[in-house]
Backbone as CSV, one residue per row, in Angstrom:
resi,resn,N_x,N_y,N_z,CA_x,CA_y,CA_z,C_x,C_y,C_z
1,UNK,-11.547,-5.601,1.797,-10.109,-5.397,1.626,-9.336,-6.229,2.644
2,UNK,-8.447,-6.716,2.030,-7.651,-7.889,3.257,-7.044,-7.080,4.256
3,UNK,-6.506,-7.305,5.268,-5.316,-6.709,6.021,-4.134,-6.724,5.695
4,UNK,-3.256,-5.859,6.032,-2.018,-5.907,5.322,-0.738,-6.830,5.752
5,UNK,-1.476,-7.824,6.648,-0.699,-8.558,7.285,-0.692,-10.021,6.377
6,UNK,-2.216,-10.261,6.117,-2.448,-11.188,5.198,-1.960,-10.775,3.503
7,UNK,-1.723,-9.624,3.074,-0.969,-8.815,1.930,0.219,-9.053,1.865
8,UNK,1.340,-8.121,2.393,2.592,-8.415,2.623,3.487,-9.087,2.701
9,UNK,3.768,-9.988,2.210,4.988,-10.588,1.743,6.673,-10.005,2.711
10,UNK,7.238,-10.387,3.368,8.054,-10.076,4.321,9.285,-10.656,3.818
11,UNK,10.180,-10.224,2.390,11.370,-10.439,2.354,12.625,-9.336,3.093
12,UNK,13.498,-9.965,3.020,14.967,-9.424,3.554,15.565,-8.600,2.706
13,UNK,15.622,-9.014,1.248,16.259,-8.472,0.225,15.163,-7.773,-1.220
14,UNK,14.307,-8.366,-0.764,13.121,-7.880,-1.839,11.922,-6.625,-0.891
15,UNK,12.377,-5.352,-1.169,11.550,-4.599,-0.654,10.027,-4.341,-1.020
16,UNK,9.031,-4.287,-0.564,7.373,-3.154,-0.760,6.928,-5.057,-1.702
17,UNK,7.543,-6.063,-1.266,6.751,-7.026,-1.951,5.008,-7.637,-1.273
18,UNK,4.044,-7.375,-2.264,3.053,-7.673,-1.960,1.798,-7.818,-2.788
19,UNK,0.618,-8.949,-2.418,-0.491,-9.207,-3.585,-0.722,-7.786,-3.466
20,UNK,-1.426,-7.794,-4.786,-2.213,-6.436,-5.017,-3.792,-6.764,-5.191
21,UNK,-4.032,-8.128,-5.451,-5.449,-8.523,-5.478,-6.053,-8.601,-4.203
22,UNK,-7.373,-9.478,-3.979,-8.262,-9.391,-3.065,-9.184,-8.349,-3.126
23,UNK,-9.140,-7.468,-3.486,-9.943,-5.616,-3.619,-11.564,-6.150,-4.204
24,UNK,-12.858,-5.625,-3.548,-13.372,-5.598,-4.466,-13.515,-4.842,-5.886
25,UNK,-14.102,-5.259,-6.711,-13.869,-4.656,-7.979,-15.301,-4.830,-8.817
26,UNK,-15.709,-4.673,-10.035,-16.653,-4.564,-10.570,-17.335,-6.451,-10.629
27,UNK,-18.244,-6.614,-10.124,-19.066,-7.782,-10.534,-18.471,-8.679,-9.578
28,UNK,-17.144,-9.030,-8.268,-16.755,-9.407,-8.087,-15.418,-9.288,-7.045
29,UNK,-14.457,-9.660,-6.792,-13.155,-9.132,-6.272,-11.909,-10.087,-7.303
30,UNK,-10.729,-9.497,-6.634,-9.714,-9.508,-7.633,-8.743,-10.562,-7.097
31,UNK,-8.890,-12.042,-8.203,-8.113,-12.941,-7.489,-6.599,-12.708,-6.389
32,UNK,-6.874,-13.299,-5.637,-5.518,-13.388,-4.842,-4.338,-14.372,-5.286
33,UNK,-3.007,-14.113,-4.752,-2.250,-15.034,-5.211,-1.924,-15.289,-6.635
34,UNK,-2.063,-13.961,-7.167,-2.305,-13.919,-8.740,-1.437,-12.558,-9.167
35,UNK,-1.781,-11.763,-8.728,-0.996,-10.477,-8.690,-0.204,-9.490,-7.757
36,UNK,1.520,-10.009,-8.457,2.041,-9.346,-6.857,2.872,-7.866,-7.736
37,UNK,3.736,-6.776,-6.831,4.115,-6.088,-6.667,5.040,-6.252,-5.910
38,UNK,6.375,-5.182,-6.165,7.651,-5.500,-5.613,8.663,-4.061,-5.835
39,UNK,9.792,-4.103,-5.121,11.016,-3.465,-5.406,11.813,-4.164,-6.695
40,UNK,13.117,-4.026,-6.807,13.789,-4.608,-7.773,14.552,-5.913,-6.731
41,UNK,15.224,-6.805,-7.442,15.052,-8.011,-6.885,16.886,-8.346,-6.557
42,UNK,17.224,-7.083,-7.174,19.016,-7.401,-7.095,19.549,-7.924,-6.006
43,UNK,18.845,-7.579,-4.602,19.613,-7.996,-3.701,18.764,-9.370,-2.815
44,UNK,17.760,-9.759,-3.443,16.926,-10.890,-3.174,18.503,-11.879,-2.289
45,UNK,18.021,-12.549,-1.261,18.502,-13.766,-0.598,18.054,-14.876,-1.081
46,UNK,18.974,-15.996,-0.905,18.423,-17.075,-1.111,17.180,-17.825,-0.642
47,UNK,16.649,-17.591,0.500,15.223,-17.553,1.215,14.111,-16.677,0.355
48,UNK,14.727,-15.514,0.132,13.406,-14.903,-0.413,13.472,-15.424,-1.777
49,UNK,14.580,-15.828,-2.703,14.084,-16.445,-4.137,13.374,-17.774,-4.096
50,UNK,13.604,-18.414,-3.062,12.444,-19.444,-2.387,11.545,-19.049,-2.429
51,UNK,10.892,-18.311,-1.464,9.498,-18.123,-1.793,8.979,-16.950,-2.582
52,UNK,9.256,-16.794,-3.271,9.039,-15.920,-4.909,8.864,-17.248,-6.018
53,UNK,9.896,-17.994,-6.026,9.633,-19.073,-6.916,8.376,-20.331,-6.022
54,UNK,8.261,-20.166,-5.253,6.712,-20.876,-4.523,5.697,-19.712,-5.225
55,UNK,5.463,-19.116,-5.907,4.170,-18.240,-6.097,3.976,-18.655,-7.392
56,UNK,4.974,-19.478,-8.197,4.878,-19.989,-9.401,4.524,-18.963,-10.541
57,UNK,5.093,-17.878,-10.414,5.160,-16.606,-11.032,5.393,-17.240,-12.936
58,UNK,4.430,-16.615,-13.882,4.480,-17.117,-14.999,5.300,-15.746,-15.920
59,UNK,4.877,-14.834,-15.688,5.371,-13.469,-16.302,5.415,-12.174,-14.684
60,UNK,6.259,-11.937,-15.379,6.983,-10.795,-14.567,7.622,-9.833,-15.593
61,UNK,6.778,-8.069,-15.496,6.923,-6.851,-16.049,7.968,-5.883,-14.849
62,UNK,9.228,-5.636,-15.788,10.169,-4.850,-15.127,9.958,-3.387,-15.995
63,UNK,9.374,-2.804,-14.980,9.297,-1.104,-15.559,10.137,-0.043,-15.289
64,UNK,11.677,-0.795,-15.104,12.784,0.165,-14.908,13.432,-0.147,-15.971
65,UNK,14.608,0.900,-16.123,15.033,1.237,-17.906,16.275,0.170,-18.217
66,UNK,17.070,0.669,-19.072,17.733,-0.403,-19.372,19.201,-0.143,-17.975
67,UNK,19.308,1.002,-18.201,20.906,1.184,-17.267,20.203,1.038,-15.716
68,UNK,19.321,1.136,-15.274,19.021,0.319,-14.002,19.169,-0.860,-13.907
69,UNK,18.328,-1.718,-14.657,18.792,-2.904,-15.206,20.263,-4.069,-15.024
70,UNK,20.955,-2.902,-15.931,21.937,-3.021,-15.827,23.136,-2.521,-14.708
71,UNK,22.907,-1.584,-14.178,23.377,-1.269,-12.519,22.853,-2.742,-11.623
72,UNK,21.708,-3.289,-11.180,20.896,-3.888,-10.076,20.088,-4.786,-10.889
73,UNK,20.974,-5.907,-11.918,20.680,-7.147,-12.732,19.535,-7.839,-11.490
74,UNK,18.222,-8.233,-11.653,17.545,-9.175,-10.954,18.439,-10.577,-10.467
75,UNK,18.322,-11.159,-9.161,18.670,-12.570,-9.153,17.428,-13.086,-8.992
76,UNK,18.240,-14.545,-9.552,16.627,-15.346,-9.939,16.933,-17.110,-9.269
77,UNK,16.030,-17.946,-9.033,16.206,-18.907,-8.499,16.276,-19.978,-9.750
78,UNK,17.532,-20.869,-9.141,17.804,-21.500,-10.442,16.728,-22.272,-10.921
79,UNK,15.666,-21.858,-11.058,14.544,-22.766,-11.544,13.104,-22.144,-12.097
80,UNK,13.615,-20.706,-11.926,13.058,-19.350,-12.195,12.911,-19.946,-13.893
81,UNK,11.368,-19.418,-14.464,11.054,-19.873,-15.652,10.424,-19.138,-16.086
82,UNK,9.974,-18.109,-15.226,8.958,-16.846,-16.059,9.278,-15.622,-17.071
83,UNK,8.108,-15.420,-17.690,8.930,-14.594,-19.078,8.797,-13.252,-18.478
84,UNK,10.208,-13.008,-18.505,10.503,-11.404,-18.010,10.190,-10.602,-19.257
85,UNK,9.285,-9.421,-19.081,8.974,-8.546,-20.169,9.862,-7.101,-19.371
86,UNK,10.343,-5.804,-20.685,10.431,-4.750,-20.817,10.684,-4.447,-21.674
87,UNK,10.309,-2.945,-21.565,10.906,-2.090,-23.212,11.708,-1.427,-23.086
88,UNK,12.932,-1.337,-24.552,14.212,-0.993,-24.321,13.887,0.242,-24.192
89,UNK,14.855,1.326,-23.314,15.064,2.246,-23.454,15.209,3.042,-21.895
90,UNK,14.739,4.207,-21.695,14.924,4.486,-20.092,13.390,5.123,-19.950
91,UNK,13.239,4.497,-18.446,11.125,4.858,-18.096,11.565,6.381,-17.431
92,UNK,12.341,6.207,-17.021,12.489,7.679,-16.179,13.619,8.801,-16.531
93,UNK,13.950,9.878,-16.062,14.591,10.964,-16.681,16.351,10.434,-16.497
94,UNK,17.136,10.758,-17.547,18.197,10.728,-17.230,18.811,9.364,-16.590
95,UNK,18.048,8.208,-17.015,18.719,7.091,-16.276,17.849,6.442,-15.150
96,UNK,17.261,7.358,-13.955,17.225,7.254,-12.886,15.977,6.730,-12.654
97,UNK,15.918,6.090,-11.600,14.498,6.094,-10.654,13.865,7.651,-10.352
98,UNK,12.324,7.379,-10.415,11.962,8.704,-10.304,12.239,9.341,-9.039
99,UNK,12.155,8.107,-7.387,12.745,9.273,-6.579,14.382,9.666,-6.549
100,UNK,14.812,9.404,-7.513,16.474,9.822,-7.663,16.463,10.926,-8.357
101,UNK,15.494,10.804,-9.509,15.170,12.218,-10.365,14.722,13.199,-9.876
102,UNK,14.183,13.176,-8.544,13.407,14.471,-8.545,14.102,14.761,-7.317
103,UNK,15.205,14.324,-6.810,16.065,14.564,-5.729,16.903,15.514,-6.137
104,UNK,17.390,16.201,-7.484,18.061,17.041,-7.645,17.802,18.452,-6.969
105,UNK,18.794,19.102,-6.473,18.689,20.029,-5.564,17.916,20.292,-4.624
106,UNK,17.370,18.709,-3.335,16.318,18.820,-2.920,17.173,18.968,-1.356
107,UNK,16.630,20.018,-0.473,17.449,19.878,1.263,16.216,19.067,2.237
108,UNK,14.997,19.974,1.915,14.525,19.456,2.859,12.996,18.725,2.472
109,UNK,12.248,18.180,3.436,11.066,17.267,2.906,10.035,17.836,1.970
110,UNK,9.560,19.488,2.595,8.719,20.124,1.890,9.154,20.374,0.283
111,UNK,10.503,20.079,-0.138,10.593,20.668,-1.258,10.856,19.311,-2.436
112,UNK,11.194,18.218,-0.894,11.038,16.674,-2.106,9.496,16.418,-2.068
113,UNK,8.739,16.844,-1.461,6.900,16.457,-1.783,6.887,17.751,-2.715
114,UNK,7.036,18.379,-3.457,6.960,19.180,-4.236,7.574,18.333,-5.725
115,UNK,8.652,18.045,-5.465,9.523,17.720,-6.641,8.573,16.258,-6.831
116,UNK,8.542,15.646,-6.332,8.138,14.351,-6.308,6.606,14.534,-7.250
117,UNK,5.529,15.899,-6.616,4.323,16.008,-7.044,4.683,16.339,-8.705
118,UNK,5.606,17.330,-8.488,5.451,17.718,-10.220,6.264,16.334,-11.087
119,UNK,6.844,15.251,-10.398,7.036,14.550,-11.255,6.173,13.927,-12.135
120,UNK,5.193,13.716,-10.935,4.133,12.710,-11.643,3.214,13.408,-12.458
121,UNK,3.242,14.591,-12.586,2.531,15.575,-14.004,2.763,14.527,-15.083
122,UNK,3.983,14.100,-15.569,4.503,13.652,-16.607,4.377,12.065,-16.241
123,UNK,4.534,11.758,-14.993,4.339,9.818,-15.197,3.849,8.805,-16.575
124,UNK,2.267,9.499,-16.565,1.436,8.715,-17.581,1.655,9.293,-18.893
125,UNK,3.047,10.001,-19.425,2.777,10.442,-20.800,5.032,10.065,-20.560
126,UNK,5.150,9.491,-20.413,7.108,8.800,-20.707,6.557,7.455,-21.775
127,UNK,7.513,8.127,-22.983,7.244,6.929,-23.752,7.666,5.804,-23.485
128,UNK,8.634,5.507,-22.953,9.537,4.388,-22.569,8.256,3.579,-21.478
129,UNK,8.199,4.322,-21.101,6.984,3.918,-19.383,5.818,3.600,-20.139
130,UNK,5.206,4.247,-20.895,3.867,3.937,-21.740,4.138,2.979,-22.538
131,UNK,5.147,2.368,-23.452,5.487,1.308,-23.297,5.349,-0.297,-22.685
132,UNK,6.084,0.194,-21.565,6.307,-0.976,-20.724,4.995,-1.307,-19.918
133,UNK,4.117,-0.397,-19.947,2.803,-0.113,-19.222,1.839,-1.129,-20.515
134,UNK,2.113,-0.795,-21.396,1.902,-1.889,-22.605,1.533,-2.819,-22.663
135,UNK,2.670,-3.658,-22.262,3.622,-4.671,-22.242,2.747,-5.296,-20.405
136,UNK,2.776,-4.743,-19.874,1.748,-5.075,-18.298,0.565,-4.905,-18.924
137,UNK,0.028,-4.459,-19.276,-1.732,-4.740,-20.112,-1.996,-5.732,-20.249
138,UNK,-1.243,-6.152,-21.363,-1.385,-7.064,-22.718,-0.893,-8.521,-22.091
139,UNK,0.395,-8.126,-21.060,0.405,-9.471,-20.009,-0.750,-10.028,-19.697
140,UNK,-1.478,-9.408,-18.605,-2.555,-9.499,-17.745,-3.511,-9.806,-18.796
141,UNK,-4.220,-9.359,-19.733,-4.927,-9.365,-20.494,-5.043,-11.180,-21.512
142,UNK,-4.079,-11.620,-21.284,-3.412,-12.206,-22.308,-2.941,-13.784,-22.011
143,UNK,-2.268,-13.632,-20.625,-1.427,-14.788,-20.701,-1.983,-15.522,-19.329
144,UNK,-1.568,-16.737,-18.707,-2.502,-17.348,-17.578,-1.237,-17.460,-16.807
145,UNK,-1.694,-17.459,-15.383,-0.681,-17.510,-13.993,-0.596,-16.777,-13.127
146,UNK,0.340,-16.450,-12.418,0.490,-15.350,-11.487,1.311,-14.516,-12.319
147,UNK,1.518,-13.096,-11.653,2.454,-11.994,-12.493,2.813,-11.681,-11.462
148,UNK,4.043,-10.916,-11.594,4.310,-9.743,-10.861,5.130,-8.561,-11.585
149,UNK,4.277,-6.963,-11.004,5.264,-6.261,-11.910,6.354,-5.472,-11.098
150,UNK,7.283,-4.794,-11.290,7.968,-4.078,-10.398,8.912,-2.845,-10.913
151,UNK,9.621,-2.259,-10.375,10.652,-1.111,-11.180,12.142,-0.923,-9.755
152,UNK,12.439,-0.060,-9.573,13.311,0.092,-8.432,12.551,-0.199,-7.268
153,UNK,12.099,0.608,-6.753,11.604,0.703,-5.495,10.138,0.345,-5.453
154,UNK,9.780,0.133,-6.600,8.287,-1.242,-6.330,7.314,0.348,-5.443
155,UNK,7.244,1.612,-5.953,6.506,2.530,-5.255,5.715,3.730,-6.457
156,UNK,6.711,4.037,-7.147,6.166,5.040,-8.458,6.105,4.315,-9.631
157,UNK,6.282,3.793,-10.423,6.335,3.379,-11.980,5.081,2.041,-11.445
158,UNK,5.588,1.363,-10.491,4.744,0.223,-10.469,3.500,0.828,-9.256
159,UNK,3.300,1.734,-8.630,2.201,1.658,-7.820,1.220,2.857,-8.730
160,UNK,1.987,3.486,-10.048,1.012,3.825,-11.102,0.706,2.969,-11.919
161,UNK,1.444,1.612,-12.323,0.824,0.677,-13.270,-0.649,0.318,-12.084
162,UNK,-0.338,-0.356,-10.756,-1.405,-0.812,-10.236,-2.347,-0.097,-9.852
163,UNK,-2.051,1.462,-10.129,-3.406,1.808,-9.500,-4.417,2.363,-10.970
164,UNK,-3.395,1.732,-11.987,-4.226,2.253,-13.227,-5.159,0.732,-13.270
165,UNK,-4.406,-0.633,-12.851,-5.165,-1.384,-13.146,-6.668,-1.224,-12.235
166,UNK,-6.122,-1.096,-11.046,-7.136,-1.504,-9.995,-8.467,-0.604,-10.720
167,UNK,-8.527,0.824,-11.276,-9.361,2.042,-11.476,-10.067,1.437,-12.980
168,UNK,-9.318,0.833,-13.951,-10.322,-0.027,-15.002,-10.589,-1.237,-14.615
169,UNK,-10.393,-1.830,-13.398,-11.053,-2.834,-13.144,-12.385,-2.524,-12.020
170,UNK,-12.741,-1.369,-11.883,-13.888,-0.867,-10.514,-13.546,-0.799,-9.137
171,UNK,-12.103,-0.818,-8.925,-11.512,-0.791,-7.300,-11.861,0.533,-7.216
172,UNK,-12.662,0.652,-5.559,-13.232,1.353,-4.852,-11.847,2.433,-4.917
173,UNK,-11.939,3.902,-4.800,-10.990,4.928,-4.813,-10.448,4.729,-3.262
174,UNK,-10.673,4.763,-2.703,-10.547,4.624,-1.398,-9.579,3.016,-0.960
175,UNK,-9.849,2.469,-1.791,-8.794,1.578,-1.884,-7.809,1.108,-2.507
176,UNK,-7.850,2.159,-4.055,-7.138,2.316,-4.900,-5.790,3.022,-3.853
177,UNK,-6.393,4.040,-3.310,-5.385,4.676,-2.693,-4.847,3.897,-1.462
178,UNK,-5.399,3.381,-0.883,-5.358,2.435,0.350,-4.052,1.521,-0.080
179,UNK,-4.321,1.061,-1.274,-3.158,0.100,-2.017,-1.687,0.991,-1.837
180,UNK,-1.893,2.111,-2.775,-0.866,2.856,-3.225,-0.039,3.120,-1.740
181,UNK,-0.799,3.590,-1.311,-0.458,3.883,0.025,0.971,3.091,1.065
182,UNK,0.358,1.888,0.674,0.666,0.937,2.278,2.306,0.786,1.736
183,UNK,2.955,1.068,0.570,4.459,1.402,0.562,4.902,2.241,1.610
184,UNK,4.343,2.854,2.051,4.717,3.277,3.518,5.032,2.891,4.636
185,UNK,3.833,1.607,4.889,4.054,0.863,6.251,4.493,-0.536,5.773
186,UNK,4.379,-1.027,4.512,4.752,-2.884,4.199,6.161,-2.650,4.775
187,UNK,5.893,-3.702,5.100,7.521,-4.386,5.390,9.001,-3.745,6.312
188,UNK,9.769,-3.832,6.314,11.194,-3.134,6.721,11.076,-2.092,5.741
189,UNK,10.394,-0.626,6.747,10.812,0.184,6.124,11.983,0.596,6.507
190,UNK,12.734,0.564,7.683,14.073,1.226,7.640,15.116,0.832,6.456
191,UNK,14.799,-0.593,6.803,15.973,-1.536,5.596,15.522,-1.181,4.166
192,UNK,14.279,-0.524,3.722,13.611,-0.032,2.390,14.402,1.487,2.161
193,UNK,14.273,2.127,3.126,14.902,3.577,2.879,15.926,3.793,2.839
194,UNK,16.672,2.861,3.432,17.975,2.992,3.690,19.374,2.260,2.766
195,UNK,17.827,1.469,1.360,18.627,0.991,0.715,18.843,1.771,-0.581
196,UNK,18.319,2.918,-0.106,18.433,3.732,-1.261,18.920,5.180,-1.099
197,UNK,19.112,5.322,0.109,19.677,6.762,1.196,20.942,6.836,0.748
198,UNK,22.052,6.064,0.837,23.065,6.688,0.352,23.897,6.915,-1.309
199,UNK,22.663,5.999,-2.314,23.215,6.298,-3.432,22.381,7.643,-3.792
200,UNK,21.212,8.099,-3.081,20.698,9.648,-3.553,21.321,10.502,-3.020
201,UNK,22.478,10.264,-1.732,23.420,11.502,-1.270,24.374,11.422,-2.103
202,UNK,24.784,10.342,-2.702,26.084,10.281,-3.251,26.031,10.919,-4.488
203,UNK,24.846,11.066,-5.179,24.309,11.584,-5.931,24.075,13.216,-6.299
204,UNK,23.531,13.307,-5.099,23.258,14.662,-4.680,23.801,15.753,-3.918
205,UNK,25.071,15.002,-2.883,25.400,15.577,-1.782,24.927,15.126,-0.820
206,UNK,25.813,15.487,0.851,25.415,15.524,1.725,24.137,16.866,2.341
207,UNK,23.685,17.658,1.578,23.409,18.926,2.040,21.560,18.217,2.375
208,UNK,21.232,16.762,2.133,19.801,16.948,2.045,19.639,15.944,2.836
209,UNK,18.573,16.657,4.081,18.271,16.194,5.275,17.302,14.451,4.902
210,UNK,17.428,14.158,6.592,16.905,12.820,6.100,15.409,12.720,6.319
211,UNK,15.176,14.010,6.592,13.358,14.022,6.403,13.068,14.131,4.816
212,UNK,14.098,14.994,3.713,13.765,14.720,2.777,13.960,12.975,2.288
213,UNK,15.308,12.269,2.248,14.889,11.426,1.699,14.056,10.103,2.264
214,UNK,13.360,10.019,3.704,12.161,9.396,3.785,11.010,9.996,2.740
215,UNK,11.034,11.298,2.957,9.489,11.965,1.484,10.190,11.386,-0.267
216,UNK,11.479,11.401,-0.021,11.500,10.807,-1.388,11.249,9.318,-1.757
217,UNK,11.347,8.489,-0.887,11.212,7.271,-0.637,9.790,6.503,-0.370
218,UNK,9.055,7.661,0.218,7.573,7.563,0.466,6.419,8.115,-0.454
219,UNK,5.514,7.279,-1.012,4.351,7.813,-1.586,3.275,9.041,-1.050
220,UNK,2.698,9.963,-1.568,1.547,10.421,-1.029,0.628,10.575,-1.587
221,UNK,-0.805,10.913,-1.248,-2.138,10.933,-1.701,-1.974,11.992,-2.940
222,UNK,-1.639,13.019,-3.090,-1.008,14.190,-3.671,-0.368,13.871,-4.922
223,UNK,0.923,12.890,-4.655,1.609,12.267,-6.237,0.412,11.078,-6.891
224,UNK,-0.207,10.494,-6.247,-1.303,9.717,-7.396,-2.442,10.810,-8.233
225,UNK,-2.642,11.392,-7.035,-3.847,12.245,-7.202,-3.389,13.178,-8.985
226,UNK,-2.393,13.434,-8.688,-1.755,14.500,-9.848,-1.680,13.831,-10.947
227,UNK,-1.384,12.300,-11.108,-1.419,11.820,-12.285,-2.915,11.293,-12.370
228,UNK,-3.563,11.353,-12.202,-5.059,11.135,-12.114,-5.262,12.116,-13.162
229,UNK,-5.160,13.742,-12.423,-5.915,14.685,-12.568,-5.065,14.683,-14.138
230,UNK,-3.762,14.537,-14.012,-3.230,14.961,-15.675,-3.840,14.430,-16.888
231,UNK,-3.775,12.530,-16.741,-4.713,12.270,-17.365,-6.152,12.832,-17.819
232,UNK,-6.677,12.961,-16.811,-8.279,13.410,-17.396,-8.095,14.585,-17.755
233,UNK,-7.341,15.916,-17.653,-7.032,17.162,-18.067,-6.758,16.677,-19.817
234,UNK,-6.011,15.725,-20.095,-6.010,15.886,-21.545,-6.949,14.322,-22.332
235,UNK,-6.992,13.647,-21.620,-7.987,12.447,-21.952,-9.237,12.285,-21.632
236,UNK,-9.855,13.334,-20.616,-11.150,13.129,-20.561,-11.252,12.151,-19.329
237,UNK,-10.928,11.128,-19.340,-11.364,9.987,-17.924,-9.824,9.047,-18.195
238,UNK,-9.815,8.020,-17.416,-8.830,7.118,-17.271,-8.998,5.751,-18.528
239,UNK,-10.429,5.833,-18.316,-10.871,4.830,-19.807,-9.789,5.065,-21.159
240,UNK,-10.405,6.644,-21.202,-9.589,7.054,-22.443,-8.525,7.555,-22.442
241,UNK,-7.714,7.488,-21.371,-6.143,6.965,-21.366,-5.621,6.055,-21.700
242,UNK,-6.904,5.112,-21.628,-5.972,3.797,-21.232,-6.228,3.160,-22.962
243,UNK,-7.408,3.718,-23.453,-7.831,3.273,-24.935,-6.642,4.298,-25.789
244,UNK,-6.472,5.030,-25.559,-5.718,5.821,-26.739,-3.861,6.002,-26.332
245,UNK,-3.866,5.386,-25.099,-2.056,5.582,-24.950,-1.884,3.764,-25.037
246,UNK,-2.658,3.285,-23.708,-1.967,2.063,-23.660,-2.514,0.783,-24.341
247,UNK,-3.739,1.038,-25.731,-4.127,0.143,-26.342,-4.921,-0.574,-25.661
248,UNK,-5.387,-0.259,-24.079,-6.488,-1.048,-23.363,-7.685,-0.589,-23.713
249,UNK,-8.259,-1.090,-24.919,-9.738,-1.033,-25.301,-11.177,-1.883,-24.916
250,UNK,-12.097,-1.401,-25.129,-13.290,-2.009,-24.350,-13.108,-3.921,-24.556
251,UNK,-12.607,-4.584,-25.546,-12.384,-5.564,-25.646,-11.320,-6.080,-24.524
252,UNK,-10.261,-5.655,-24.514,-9.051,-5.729,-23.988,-9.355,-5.683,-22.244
253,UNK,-9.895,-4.657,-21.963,-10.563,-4.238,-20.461,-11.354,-5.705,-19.934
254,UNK,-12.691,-6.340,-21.142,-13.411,-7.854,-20.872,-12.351,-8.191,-20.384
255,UNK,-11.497,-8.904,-21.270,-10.215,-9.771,-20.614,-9.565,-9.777,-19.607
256,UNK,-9.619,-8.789,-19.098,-8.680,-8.150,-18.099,-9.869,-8.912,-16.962
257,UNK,-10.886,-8.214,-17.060,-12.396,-8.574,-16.397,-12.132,-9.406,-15.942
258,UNK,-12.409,-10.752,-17.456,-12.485,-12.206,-17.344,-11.525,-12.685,-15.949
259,UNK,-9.967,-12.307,-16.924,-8.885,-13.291,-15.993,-8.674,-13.165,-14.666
260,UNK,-8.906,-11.591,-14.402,-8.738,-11.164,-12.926,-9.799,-11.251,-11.901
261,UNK,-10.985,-10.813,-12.288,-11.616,-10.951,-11.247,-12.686,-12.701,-11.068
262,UNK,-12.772,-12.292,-9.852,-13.407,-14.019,-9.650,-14.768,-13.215,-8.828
């Protein structure tokens, strides 16, 4: 597993950006420089669309809905050429990013790691999200270059697309989570939390402390773990999640094989 120093990607305006490859994986490890992860890109600088467009990015999967979208339009470098994929409609409840959704009536931390856990009951079964989760398969599966996928905060919608990939491709659990994880420590986290702290008060009120919205802002072992367990509670394993929701079948999985790992 690389270090997260050699991982991380260090923009100003682009938060949690970073490869997700290098991992070992089945027969092999998982090209680098091939697959990145990110926040949403609205407030990207001119420096950081520099080096985003140096990664020569071919497709890029946005797994936030349409009125996010449309709130926090991506900027792109005028020379930006990659095919942006999503599916119409909204991935998360009511509009929102999931940690905005599950911020309703939340004061303090213990009760946003609660809200946050029962969100992800439902993660892997949002049609809109199963969808767009699709649409990131069939990318990867499919087309040649680098990718990157992302949603708001580059932490829930997209650190469940990657940790579904990493788990049908043979990434060690321990580093599946290791991945999911490091949204915690990548990059400016103050400037990460804080870019999202006052539209969830404004939202919500002043009444909710700021230990909750660091837990809303932050991943834990607990919210992956739960969409794990939901899956296999009604699918049996992650295989047959991934064959009967997201069309990733034993053929489809080779490919994935083929292109990604080296």
């Amino acid at each position: 597993m690389d270090t997260e120093f050699e991982r991380v990607r260090s923009l100003q305006g682009i938060h949690n950006f970073r490869d997700y490859g290098g991992y070992r994986a089945v027969d092999g490890v998982l090209r680098t420089a091939t697959l990145f992860r990110s926040g949403q890109h609205a407030g990207a600088t001119p420096a950081d669309l520099g080096a985003v467009q140096a990664l020569h990015l071919r497709t890029v999967v946005d797994l936030r809905g349409d009125a996010e979208r449309r709130a926090a339009p991506c900027v792109r470098h005028p020379e930006f050429g990659a095919e942006v994929l999503f599916a119409a409609g909204e991935t998360a409840g009511d509009s929102l990013a999931p940690h905005e959704e599950a911020g309703q009536g939340i004061r303090s931390a213990d009760e946003a790691q609660a809200a946050m856990t029962q969100l992800y009951t439902t993660m892997p079964f949002r049609p809109v999200l199963v969808d767009s989760l699709r649409l990131y398969f069939a990318a990867l599966a499919t087309q040649d270059g680098s990718s990157l996928v992302h949603c708001l905060a580059g932490k829930d919608r997209t650190g469940w697309a990657v940790a579904l990939l990493h788990h049908l491709l043979g990434v060690h659990a321990d580093d599946i989570m290791a991945d999911y994880l490091l949204t915690n420590t990548a990059g400016d986290q103050a400037a990460r939390i804080g870019s999202a702290a006052a539209s969830i008060r404004e939202r919500y009120g002043a009444q909710m402390d700021d230990d909750a919205i660091v837990t809303l802002m932050s991943v834990h072992p607990d919210y992956l773990m739960t969409a794990f367990d939901a899956i296999q509670a009604r699918y049996g394993s992650v295989t047959g999640y991934a064959e009967a929701v997201l069309a990733v079948d034993a053929a489809a999985l080779e490919r994935l094989r083929a292109r990604l790992i080296a």
